[in-house]
C-alpha positions as a Python dict, from the first residue, in 0.01 Angstrom:
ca = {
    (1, 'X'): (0, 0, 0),
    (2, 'X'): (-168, -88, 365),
    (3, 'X'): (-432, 155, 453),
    (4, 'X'): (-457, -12, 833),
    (5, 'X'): (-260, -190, 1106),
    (6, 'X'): (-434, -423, 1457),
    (7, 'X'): (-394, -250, 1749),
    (8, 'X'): (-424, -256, 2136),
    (9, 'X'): (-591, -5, 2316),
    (10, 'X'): (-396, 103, 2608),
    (11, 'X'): (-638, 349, 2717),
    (12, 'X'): (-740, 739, 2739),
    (13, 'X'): (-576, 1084, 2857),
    (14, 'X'): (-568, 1423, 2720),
    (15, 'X'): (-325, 1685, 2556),
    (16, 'X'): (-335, 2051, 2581),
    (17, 'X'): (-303, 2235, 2258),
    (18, 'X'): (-95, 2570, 2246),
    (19, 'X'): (-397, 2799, 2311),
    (20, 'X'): (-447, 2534, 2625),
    (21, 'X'): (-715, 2385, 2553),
    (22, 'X'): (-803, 1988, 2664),
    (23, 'X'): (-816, 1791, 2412),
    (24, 'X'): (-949, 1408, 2532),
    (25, 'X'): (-768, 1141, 2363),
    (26, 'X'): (-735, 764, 2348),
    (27, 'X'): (-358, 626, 2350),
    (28, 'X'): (-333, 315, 2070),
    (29, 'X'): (-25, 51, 2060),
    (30, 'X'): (-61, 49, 1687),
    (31, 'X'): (161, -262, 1585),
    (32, 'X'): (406, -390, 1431),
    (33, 'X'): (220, -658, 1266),
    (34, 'X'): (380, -917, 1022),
    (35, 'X'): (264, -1057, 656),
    (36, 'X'): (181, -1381, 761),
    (37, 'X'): (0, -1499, 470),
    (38, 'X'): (-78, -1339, 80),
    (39, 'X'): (-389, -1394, -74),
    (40, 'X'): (-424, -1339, -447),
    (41, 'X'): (-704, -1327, -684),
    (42, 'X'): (-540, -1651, -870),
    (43, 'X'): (-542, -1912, -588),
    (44, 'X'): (-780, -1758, -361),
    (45, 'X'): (-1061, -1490, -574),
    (46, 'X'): (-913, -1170, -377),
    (47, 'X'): (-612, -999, -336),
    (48, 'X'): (-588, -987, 54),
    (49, 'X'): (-273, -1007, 347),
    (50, 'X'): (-326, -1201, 656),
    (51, 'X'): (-190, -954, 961),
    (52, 'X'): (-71, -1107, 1303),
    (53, 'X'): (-30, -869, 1588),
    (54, 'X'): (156, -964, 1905),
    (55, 'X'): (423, -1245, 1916),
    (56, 'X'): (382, -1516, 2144),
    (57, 'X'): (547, -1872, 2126),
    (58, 'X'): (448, -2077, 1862),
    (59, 'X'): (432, -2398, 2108),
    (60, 'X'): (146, -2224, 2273),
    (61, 'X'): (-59, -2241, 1951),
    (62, 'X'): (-268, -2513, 1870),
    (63, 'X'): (-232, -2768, 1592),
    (64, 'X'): (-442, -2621, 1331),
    (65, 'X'): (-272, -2275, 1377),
    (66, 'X'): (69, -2418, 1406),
    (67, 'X'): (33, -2591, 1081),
    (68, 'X'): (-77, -2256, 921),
    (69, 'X'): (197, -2064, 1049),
    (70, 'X'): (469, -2287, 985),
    (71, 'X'): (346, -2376, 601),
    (72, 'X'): (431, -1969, 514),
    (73, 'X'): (774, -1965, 758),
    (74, 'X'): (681, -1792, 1074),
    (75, 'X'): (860, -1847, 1394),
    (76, 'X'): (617, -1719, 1595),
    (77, 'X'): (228, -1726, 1661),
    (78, 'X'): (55, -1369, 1721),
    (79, 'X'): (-219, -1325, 1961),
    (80, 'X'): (-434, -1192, 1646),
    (81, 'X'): (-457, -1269, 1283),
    (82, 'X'): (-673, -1052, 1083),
    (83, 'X'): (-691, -1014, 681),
    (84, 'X'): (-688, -684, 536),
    (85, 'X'): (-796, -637, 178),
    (86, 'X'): (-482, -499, -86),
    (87, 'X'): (-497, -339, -407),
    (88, 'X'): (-206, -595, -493),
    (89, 'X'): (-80, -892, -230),
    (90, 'X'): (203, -944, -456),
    (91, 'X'): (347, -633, -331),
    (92, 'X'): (416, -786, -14),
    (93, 'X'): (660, -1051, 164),
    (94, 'X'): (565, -1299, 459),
    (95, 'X'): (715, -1171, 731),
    (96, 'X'): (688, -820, 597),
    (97, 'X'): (664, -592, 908),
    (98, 'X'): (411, -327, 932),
    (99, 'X'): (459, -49, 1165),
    (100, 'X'): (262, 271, 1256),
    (101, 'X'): (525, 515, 1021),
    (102, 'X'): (237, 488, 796),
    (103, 'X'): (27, 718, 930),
    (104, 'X'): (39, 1123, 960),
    (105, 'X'): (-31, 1352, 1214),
    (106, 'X'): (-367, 1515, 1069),
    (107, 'X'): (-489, 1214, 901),
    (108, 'X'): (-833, 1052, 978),
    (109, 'X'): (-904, 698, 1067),
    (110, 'X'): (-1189, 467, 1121),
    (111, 'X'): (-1167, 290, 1412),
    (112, 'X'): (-1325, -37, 1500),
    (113, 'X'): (-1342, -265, 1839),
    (114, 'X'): (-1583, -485, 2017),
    (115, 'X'): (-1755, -263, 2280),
    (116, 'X'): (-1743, -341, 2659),
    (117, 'X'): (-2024, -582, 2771),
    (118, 'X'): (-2279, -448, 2994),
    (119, 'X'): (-2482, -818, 3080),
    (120, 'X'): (-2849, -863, 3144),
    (121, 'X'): (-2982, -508, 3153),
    (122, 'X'): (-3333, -361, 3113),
    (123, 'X'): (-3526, -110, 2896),
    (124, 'X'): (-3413, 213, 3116),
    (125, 'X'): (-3013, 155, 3049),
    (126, 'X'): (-3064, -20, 2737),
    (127, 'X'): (-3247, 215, 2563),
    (128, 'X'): (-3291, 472, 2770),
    (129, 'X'): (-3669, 460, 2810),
    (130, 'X'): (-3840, 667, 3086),
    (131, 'X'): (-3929, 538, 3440),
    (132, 'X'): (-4265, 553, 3552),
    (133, 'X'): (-4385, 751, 3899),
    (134, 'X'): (-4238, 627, 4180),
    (135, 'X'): (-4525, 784, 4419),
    (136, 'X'): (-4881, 770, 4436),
    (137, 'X'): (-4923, 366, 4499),
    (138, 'X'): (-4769, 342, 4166),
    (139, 'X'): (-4618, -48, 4074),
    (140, 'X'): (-4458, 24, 3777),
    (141, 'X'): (-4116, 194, 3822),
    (142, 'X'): (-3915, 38, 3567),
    (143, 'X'): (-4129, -222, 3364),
    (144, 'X'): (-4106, -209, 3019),
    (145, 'X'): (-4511, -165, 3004),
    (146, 'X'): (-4707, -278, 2753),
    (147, 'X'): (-4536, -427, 2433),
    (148, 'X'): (-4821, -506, 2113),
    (149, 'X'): (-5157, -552, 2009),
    (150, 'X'): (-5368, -753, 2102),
    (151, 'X'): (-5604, -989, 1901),
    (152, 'X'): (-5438, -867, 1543),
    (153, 'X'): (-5148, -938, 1476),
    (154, 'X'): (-5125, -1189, 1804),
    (155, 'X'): (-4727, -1126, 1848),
    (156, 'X'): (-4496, -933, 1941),
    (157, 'X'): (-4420, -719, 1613),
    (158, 'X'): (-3997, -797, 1531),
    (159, 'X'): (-3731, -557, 1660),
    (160, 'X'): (-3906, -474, 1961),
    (161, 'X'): (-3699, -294, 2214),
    (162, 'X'): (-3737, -475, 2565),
    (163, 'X'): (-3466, -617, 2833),
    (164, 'X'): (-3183, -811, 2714),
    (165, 'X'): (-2815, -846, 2633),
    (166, 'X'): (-2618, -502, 2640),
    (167, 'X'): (-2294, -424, 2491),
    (168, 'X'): (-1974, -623, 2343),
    (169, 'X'): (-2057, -547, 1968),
    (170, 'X'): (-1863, -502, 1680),
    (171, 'X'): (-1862, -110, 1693),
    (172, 'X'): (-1690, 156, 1408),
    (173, 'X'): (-1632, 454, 1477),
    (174, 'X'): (-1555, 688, 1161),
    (175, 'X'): (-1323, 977, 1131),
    (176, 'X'): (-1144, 1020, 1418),
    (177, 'X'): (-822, 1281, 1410),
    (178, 'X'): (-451, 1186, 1499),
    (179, 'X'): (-302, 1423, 1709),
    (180, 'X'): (55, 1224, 1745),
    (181, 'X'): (196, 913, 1596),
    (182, 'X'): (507, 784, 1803),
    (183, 'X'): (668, 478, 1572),
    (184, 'X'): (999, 424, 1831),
    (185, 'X'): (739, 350, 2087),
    (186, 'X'): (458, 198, 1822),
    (187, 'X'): (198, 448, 1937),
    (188, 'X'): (-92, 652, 1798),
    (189, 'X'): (-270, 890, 1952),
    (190, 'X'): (-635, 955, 1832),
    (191, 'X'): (-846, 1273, 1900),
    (192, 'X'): (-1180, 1153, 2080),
    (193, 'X'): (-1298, 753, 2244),
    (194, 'X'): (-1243, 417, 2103),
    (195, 'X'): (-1468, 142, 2123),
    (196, 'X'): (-1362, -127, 2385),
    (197, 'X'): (-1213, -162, 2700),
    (198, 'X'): (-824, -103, 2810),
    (199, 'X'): (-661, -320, 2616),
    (200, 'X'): (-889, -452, 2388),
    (201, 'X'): (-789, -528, 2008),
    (202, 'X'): (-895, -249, 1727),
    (203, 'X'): (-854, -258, 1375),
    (204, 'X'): (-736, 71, 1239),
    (205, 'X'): (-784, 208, 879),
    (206, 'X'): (-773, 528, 693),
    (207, 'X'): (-1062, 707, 627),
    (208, 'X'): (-1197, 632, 256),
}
């Protein structure tokens, strides 16, 4: 069995329950994806399927990719391939579609995207260090300040927080609630935020 399926964020809303309370919630275009490729722990050390999620025309994928694709019979190329780990590949056909039906309202799911970029930003936004006084002749607003010793050790000490590149990471988040799962429109509808921006990919996987 497939405890996952790629997905496409499409972005967030909210529900009311019966009591009427708001409940925020981020809308998911969970699949289908298609068995593109089996790995198995004879000819490749794992047991593993390769995913792809959303079709596009195989003339617009490169030579490499084509070659793949066409060596285990697909017609198409997908905007994303991702492997997923199996307790058994063999269970599986190429070309096997995966759809949302399996997941439950109730379940939990981990959840895991590349978060939005934020650029160049310094030690205030990054990490949410405190400005200095902004009266009194004062020069240093929003300078990082000091940042080591001096003669001993002669460096700045590793994993220093200072300025520097914010945002698009590989983030997870962890046990997030279903609230609705809508397979005749391939939607799922998760209690809380995802990482990423409108429409960016997630990977989505069942809790332990």
């Amino acid at each position: 069995m497939l405890n996952g399926i790629i997905g496409r964020k499409i972005g967030m809303t909210r529900i009311f329950e019966a009591d009427g309370q708001s409940v925020p919630v981020t809308v998911i275009e969970a699949g289908p994806c298609f068995v593109v490729q089996k790995k198995l722990t004879a000819t490749d050390g794992y047991e593993a399927v390769q995913l792809g999620f959303a079709r596009r025309s195989l003339a617009k994928a490169n030579k490499p990719e084509r070659g793949h694709l066409e060596k285990h019979g697909s017609k198409s190329a997908f905007e994303v391939l991702k492997e997923m780990r199996v307790a058994d590949a063999g269970a599986f056909e190429e070309g096997q579609e995966i759809t949302v039906e399996q997941f439950a309202i109730g379940e939990r799911v981990t959840i895991t995207g590349t978060s939005k970029g934020k650029g160049f930003q310094g030690t205030v936004k990054r990490h949410g260090f405190r400005r200095g006084p902004m009266s009194h002749g004062s020069m240093s607003h929003r300078a990082p300040g000091s940042i080591g010793a001096s003669a001993f050790p002669s460096r700045v000490i590793k994993g220093k927080r200072l300025p520097g590149h914010m945002g698009n990471e590989r983030v997870t988040v962890k046990n997030l609630e279903i609230i609705d799962v809508r397979p005749e429109d391939n939607l799922l509808v998760v209690k809380g935020a995802v990482p990423g921006p409108r429409q960016g990919i997630v990977l989505i996987r069942k809790a332990g």
